[in-house]
TORMARMAR-660185 format. One line per 5 residues: number of its first residue (from 1); their letters; for each residue x, y, z of C-alpha. Coordinates in Angstrom, 3 decimals. Example, Ala and Ser with C-alpha at 12.3 -4.5 7.8 and 13.67 -1.06 7.14 Angstrom:
// TORMARMAR-660185
1> AS> 12.300,-4.500,7.800 ~ 13.670,-1.060,7.140
END
This chain:
// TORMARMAR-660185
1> XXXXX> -45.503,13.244,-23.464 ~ -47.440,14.868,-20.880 ~ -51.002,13.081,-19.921 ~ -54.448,14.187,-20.899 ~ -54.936,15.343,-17.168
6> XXXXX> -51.628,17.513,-17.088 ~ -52.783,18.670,-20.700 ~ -56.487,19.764,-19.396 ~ -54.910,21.968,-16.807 ~ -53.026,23.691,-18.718
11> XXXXX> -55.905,23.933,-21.602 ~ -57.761,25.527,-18.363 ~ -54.984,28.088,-17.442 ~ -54.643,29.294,-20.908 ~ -58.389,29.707,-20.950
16> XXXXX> -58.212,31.870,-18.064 ~ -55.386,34.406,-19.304 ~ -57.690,34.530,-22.630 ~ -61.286,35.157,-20.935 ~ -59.380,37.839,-18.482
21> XXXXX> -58.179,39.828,-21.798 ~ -54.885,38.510,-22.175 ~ -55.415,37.373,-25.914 ~ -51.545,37.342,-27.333 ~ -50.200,33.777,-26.852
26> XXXXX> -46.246,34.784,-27.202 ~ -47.267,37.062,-23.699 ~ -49.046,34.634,-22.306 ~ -46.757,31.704,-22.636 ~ -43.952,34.515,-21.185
31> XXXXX> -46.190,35.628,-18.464 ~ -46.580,31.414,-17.628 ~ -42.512,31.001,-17.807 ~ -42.056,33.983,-15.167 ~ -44.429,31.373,-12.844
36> XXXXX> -42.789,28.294,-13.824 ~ -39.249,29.790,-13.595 ~ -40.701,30.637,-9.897 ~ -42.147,27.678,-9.178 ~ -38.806,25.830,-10.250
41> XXXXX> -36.433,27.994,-8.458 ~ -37.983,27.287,-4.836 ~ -37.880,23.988,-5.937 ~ -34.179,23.634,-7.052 ~ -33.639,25.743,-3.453
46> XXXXX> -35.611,23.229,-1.300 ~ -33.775,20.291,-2.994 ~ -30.216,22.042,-2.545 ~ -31.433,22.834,0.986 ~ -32.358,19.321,2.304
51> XXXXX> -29.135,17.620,0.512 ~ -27.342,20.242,2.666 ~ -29.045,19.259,5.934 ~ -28.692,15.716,5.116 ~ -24.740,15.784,4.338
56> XXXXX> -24.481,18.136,7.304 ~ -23.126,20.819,5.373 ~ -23.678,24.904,4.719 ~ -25.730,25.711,2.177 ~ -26.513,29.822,1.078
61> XXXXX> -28.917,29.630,-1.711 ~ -30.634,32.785,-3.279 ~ -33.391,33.170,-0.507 ~ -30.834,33.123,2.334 ~ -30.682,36.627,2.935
66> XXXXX> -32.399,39.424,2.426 ~ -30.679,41.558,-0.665 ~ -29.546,44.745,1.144 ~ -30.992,47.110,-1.528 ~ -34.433,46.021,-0.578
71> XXXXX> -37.079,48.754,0.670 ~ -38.789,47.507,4.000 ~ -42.332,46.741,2.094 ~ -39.676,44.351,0.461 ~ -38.899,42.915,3.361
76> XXXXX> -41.998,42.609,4.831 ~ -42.682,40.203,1.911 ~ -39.775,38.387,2.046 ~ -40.822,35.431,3.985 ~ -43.590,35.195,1.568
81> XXXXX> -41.758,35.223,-1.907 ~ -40.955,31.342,-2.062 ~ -43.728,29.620,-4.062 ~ -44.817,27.215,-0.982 ~ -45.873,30.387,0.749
86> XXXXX> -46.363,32.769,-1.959 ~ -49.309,29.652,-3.365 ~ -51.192,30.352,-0.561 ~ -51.740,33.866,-0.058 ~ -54.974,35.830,-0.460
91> XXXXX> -55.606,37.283,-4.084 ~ -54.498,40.503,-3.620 ~ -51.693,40.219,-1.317 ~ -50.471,37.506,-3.827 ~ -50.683,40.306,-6.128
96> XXXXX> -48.398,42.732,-4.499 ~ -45.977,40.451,-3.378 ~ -45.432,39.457,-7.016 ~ -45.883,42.897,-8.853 ~ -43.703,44.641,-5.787
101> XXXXX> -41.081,42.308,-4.820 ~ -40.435,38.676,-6.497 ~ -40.310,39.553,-9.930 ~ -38.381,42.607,-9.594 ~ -35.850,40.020,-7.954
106> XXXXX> -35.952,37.563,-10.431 ~ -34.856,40.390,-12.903 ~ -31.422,40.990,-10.915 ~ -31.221,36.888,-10.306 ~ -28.343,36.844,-13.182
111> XXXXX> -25.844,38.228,-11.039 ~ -23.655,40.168,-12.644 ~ -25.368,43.202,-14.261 ~ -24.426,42.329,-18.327 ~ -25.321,38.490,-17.708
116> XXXXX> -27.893,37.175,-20.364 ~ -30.448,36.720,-17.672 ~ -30.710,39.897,-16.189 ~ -29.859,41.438,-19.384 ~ -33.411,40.203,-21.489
121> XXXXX> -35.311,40.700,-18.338 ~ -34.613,44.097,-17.356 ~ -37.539,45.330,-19.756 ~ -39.911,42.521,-18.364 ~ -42.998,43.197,-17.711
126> XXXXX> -45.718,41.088,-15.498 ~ -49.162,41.307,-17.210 ~ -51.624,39.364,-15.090 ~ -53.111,42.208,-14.079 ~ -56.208,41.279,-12.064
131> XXXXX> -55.164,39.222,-8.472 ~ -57.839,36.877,-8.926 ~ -56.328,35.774,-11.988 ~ -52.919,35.718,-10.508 ~ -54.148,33.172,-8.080
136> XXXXX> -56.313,31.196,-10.181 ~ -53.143,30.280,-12.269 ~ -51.378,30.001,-9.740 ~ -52.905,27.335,-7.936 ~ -53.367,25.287,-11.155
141> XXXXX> -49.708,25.690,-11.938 ~ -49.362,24.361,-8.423 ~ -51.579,21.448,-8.487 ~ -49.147,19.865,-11.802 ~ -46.426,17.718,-10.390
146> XXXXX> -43.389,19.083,-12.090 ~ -40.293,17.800,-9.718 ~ -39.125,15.753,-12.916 ~ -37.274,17.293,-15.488 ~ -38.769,15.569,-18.473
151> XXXXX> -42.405,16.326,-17.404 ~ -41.368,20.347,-17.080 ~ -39.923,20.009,-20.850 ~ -42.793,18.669,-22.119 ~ -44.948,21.104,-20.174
156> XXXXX> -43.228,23.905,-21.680 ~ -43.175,22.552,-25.089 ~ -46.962,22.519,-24.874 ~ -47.146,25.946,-23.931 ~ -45.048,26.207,-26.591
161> XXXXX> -47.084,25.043,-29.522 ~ -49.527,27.440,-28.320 ~ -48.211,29.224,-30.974 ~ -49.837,28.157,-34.076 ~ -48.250,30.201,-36.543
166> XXXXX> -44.244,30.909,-37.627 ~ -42.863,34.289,-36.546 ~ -42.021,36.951,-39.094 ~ -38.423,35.633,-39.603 ~ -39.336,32.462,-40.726
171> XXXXX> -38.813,30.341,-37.341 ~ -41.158,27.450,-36.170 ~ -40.570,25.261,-33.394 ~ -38.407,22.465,-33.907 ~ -40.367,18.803,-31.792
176> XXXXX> -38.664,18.510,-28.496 ~ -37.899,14.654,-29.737 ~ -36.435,15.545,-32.872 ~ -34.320,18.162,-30.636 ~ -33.590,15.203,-28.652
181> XXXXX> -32.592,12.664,-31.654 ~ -30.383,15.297,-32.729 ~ -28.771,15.574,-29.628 ~ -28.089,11.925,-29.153 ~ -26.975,11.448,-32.474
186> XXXXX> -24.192,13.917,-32.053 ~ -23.112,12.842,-27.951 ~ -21.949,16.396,-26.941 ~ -19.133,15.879,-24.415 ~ -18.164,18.172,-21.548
191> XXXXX> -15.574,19.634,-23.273 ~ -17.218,21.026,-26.148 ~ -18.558,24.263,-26.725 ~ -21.942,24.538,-28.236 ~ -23.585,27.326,-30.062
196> XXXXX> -27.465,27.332,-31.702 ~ -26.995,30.828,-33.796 ~ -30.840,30.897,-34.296 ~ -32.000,29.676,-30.698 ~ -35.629,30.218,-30.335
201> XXXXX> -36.466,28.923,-27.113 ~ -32.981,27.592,-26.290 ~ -34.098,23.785,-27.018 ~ -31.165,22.511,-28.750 ~ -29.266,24.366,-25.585
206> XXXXX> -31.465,22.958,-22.707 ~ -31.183,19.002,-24.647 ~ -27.270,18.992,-24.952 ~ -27.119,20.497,-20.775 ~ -29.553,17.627,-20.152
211> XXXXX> -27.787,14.972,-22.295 ~ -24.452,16.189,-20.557 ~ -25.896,15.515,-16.960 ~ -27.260,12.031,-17.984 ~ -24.229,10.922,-19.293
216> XXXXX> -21.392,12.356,-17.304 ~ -22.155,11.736,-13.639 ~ -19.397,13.336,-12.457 ~ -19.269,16.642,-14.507 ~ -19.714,18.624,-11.679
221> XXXXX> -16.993,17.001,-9.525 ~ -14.086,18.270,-12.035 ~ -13.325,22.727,-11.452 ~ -12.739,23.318,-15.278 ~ -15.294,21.291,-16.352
226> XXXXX> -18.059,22.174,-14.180 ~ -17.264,26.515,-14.878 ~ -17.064,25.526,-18.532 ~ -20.421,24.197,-18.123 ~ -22.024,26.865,-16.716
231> XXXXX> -20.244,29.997,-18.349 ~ -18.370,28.899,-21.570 ~ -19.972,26.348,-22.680 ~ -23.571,27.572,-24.019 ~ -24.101,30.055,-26.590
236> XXXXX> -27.353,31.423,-28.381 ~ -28.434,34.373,-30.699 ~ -31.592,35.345,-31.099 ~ -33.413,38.506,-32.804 ~ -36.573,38.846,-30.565
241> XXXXX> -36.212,39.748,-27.306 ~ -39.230,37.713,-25.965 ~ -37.779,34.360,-26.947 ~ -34.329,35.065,-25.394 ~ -35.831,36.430,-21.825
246> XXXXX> -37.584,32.950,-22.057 ~ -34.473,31.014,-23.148 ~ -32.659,32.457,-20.518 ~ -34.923,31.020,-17.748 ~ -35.274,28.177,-19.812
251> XXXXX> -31.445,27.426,-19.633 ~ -31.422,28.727,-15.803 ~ -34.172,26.011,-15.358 ~ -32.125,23.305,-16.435 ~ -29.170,24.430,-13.986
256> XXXXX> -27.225,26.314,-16.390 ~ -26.048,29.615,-14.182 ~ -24.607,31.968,-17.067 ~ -25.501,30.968,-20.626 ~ -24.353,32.652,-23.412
261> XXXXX> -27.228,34.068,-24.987 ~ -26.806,37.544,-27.785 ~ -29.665,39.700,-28.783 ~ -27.770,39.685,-32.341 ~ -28.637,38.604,-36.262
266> XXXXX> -26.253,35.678,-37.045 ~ -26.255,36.506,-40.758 ~ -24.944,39.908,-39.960 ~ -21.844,41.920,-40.235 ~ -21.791,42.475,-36.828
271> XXXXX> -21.699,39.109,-36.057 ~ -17.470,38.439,-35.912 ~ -17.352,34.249,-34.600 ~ -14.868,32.639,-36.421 ~ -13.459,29.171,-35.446
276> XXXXX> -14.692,29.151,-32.272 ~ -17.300,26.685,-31.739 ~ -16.706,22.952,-31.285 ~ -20.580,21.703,-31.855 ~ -23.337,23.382,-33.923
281> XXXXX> -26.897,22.300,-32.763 ~ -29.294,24.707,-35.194 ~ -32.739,24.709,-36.974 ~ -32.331,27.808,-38.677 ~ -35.503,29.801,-40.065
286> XXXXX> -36.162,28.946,-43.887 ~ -37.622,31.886,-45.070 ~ -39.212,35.649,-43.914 ~ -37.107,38.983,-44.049 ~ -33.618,39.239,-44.674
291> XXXXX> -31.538,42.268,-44.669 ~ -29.305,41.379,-47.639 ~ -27.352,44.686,-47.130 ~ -26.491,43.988,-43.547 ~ -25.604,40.323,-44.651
296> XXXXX> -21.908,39.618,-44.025 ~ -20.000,39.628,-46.986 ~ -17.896,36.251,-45.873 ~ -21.385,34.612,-46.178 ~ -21.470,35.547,-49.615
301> XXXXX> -18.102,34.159,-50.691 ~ -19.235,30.539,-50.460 ~ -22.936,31.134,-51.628 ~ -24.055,34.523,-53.050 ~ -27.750,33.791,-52.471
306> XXXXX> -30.341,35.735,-49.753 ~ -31.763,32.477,-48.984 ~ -31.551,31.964,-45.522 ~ -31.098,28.437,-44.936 ~ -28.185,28.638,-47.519
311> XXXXX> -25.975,31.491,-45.527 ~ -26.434,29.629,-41.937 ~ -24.605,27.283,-43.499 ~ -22.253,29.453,-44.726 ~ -21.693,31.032,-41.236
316> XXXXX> -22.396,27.474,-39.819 ~ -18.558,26.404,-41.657 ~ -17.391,29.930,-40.574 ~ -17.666,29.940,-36.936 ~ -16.375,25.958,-36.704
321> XXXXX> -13.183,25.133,-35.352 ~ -11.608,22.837,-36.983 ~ -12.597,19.539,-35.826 ~ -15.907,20.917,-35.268 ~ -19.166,19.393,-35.998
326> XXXXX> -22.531,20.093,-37.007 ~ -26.132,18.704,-37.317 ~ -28.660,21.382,-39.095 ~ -32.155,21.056,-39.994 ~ -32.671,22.072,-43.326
331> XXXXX> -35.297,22.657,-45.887 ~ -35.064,20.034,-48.479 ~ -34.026,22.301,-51.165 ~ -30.995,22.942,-49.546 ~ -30.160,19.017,-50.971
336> XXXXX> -31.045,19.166,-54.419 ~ -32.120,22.970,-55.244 ~ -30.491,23.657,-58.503 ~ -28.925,27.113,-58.072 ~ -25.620,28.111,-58.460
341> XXXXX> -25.724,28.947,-54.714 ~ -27.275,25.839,-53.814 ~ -24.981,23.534,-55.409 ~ -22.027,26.139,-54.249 ~ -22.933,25.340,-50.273
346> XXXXX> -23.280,21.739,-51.148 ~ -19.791,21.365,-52.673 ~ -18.146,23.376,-50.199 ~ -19.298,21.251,-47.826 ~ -18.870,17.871,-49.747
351> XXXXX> -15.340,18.963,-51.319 ~ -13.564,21.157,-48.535 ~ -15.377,19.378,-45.433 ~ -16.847,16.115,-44.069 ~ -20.168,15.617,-45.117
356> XXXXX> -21.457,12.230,-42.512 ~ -24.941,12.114,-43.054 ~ -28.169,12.884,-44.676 ~ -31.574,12.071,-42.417 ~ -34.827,12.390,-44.593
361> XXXXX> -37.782,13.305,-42.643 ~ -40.948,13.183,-43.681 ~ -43.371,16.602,-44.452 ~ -45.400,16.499,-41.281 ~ -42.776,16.733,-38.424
366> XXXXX> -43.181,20.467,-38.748 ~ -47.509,20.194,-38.521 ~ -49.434,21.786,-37.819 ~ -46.591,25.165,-37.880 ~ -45.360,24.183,-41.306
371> XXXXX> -45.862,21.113,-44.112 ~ -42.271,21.666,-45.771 ~ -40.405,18.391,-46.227 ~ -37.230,18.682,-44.392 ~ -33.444,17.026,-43.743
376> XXXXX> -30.606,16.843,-40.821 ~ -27.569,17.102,-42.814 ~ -24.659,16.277,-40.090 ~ -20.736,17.171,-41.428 ~ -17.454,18.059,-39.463
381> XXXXX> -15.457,21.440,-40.585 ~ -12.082,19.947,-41.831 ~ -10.851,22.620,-44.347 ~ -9.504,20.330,-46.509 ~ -12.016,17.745,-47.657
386> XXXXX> -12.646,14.330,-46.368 ~ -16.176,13.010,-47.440 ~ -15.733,9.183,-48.666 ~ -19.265,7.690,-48.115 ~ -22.325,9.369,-46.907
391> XXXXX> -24.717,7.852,-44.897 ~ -28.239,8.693,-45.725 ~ -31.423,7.102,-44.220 ~ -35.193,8.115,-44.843 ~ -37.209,8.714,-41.733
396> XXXXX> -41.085,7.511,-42.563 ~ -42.006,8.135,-38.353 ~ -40.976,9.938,-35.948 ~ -43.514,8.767,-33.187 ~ -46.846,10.962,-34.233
401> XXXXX> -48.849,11.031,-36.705 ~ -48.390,13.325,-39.668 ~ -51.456,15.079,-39.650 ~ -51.936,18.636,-37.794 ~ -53.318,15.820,-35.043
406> XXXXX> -49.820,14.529,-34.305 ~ -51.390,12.279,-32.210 ~ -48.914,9.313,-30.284 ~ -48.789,6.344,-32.422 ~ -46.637,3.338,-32.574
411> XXXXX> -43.802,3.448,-35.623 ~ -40.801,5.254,-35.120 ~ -37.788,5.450,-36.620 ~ -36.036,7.927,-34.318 ~ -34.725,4.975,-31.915
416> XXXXX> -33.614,3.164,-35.628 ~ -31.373,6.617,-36.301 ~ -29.586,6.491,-33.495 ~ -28.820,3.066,-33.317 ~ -27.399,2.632,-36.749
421> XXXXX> -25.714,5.761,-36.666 ~ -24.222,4.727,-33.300 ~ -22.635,1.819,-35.726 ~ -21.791,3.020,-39.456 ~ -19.870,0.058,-39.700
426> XXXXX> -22.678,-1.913,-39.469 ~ -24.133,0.109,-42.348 ~ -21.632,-0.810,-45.078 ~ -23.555,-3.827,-46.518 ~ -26.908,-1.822,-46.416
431> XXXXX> -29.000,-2.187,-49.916 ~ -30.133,1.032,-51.450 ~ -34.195,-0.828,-51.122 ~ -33.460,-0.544,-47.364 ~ -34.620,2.822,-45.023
436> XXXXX> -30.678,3.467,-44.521 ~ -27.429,3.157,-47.002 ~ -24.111,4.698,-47.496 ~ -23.393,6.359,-51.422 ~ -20.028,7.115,-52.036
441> XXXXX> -18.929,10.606,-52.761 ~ -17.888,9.668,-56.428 ~ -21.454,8.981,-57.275 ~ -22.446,12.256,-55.576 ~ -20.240,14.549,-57.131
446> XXXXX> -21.644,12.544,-60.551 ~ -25.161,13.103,-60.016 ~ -23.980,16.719,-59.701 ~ -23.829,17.314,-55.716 ~ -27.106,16.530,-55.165
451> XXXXX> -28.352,15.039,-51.433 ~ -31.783,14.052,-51.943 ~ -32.073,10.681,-50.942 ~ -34.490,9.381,-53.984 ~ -31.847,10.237,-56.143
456> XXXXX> -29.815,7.272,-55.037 ~ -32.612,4.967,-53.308 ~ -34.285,2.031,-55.096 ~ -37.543,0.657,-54.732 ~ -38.458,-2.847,-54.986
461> XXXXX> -41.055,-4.213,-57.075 ~ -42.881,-7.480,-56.353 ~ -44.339,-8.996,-59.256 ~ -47.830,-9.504,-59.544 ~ -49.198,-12.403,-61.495
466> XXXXX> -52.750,-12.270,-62.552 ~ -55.203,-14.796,-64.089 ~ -55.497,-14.842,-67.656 ~ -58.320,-12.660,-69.563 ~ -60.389,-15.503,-70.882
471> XXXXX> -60.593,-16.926,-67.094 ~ -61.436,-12.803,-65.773 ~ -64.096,-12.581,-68.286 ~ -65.417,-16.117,-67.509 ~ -65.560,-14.951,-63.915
476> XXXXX> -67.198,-11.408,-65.088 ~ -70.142,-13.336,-66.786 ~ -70.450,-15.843,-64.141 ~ -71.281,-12.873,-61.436 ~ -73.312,-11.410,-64.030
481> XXXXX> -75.455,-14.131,-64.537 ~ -75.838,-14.531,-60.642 ~ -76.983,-10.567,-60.213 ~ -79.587,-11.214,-62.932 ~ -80.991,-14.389,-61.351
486> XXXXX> -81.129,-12.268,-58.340 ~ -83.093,-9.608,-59.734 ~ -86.083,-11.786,-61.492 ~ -86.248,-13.677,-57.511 ~ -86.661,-10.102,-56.143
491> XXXXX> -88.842,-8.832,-58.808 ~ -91.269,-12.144,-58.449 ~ -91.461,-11.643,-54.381 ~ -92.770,-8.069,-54.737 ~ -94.917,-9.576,-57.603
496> X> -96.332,-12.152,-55.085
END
């Protein structure tokens, strides 16, 4: 989590865009992500450019040359585009150089015309409009030490919950640590390929890249694997154009060069994936509008339902390969909603896949954006069954509280989750009073398919032994007595 200091300036930058008129937060936190993305590429370049001196090697990075299609006021300004000298420029020349030359070059700075980058930025527009607030931001952005990677996520996600309300679609913004949990809990390797088919921000993207470097050092060192991690491994679809220009430079950001990312409706006709995807990483949107007529009709064949959350799934098993795997945050209707859709998804996936697990979270994750009590349900597309015991555990912390505060506090279970899932076997001998146990898939299919954890947990009651009545009542008139005896004292002193 980011500090109270790092939290102040930002509290002070967003103050500034919204006293100079800038009163939209989605364009504000854009018009901050053009800067960071900035910022962060001059960054990445200096990096790259002292390993080269070091190792004694060549290095051309994207400020080597000057791009031959500049116009000479361009290249007057070239020496002044890179942040460490673009920071320090007077108001309005900072102004120019930024309206006139460095973000029309971070528009081309996909590459290849039709790449996702420069595809959701050509109709970018920069909307600081006055240089002295240009440079007021501008130093603050400057005086936030962002050189690690974690401290830039959880800058971002700050900006981020900025926005205090779901979009008109039905998507909030899924906790970078229950991205994160998600992540772990499902180890991408380097050979998968991952797809979030309602991407937001590109979190679930940007957490499996990062997990990915942590955990195989030498990625990079292996030809197939490295290309496959920057152009086939990555895919995301999104329907508003805003969120994918900042997923792109999101995914940049975290080193990936050509993600994958579709301005395109999942749920749609259009949309053709089948068994193509070897990991599914997805917090779909539980509600808002829904084109039922545009809906794909091989969504409908499992679940003939225009509930949302229902035909992700649907598409979620479609666009599988076999083999595949999945972890989805879903609305908790989705495990016990009593609809012949709803039990139609569940039994699809329980009879004709893998169901794993079932992760109960509690109502407030989502707060202050939304209050809806949610689950991760985690299964593997087989095609032909496989679900013997499900694992289900019920999350009471994630870390914050579950207020609209979400303040830090101590319990969490996240840590737990991982662990234990890291080591079913460990599991087996679980008691249905404890936070985690396996049910067998005979005893779901009895209780009718349903996935809600209460349905199979059991509480624990202690027995409480009290005194007998005679001995409460003695007690009773015994205090009684006393509170009288105390009144006639008081009433005599005020006498006196």
């Amino acid at each position: 989590m980011i500090t109270g200091e790092i939290k102040n300036k930002i509290d002070n930058i967003w103050t500034t865009l919204w006293t100079e008129g800038n009163t939209n937060p989605l364009t504000n936190i854009e018009q901050l992500t053009y800067l960071l993305f900035i910022k962060g590429l001059d960054e990445g370049e200096l990096t790259k450019e002292n390993e080269a001196v070091f190792l004694g090697l060549d290095y051309k990075g994207i400020f080597s040359e000057i791009p031959a299609d500049f116009t000479d006021m361009q290249k007057r300004h070239w020496a002044m585009m890179r942040w460490t000298q673009f920071k320090n420029l007077p108001a309005q020349d900072m102004y120019e150089v930024m309206v006139n030359t460095i973000f029309p070059f971070i528009k081309t700075l996909g590459g290849k015309e039709e790449s996702a980058f420069s595809k959701y930025m050509k109709d970018a527009m920069f909307q600081i409009n006055k240089p002295a607030t240009l440079q007021k931001v501008v130093t603050a952005l400057d005086s936030i030490p962002m050189e690690d990677r974690d401290t830039q996520g959880d800058i971002y996600e700050y900006l981020l919950s900025k926005l205090q309300t779901s979009g008109t679609n039905g998507q909030f913004r899924t906790p970078r640590h229950i991205i994160n949990m998600i992540v772990e809990l499902m180890k991408p390797s380097p050979e998968d390929t991952i797809i979030d088919p309602a991407m937001g921000s590109a979190g679930f993207l940007v957490s499996a890249s990062e997990y990915l470097r942590k955990n195989y050092k030498d990625l990079f060192l292996v030809q197939g694997l490295n290309e496959h991690f920057h152009n086939d491994m990555f895919f995301g679809n999104d329907m508003d154009t805003t969120m994918l220009r900042i997923g792109a430079m999101n995914m940049m950001l975290h080193g990936v060069d050509a993600p994958n990312i579709d301005y395109r409706d999942s749920l749609s006709e259009g949309n053709k994936d089948a068994d193509k995807y070897t990991l599914v990483l997805a917090n779909p949107p539980f509600k808002g509008s829904l084109d039922y007529e545009a809906v794909s009709n091989d969504l409908l064949k499992v679940a003939k339902t225009k509930k949302t959350e229902l035909l992700f799934l649907s598409l979620i098993l479609r666009t599988l390969k076999a083999g595949g795997r999945a972890a989805v945050i879903v609305p908790d209707g989705v495990l016990f909603g009593s609809s012949n859709a709803h039990k139609a998804i569940r039994k699809e996936i329980i009879d004709n896949n893998k169901l794993e697990a079932i992760i109960s979270m509690p109502s407030g994750v989502f707060k202050p954006y939304a209050g809806v009590s949610t689950g991760i349900i985690i299964f593997t597309k087989t095609g032909t069954g496989g679900t013997d015991n499900v694992w289900f555990y019920d999350m009471k912390a994630d870390g914050y509280s579950l207020d609209d505060k979400r303040a830090p506090i101590e319990v969490n279970d996240t840590e737990d989750i991982i662990a234990r899932f890291g080591n079913l076997q460990g599991e087996v001998d679980r008691k249905r009073t404890e936070q985690s146990f396996f049910v067998s898939v005979n005893e779901i299919r009895e209780q009718g398919y349903d996935l809600s954890i209460n349905k199979y947990k059991e509480i624990e009651y202690e027995e409480v032994s009290y005194e007998s009545s005679t001995v409460i009542l003695t007690e009773i008139n015994k205090l009684e007595h006393e509170i009288q005896q105390g009144l006639k004292e008081l009433e005599m002193m005020l006498e006196g």
